[in-house]
C-alpha positions in Angstrom: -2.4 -3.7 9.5 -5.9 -2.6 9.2 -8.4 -4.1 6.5 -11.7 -6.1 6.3 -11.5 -10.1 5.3 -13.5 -11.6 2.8 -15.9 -12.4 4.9 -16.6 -9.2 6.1 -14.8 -9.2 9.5 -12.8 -6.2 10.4 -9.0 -6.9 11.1 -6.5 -4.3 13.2 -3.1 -5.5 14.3 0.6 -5.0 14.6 3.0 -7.0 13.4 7.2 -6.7 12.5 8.5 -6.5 9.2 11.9 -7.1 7.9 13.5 -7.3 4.8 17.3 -7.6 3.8 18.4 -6.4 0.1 21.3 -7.4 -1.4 23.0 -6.1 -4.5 23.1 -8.0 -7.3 24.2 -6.6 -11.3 23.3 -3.3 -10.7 20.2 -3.9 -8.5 18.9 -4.0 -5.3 16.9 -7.3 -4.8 15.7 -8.7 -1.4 17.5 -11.8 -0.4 15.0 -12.6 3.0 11.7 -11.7 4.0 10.1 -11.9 7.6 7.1 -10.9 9.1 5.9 -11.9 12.8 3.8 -10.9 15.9 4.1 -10.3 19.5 3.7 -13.9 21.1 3.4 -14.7 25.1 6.5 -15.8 26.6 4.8 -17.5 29.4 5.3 -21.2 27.9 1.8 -21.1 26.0 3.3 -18.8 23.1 0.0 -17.8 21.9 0.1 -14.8 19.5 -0.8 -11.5 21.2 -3.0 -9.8 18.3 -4.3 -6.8 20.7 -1.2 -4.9 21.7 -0.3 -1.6 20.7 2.7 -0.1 20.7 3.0 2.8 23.0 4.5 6.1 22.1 8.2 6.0 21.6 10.5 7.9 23.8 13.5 9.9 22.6 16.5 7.8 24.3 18.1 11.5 24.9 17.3 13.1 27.7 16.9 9.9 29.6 18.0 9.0 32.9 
């Protein structure tokens, strides 16, 4: 997510989205929404806003 806050500071980070549907007369409508960050899993679980993902690897071809 890229964009500039209100008060004028830039913003760049990645984050996880997921949504589940489920059908209801007809129509798709989403049931649950959740969106989260990277966090540390060294006891301090502080968020980890810098990260970047690097670039995915084809699992064929793998050893």
């Amino acid at each position: 997510m890229t964009g500039t806050k209100k008060d004028g500071q830039e913003t760049d980070l990645w984050f996880r989205a997921t949504a589940c549907f489920r059908r209801e007369g007809g129509q798709w409508r989403i049931s649950h929404m959740h969106n989260s960050v990277p966090f540390a899993m060294d006891g301090s679980e502080k968020a980890l806003l810098d990260l970047r993902p690097e670039r995915a690897t084809p699992l064929r071809g793998r050893a």
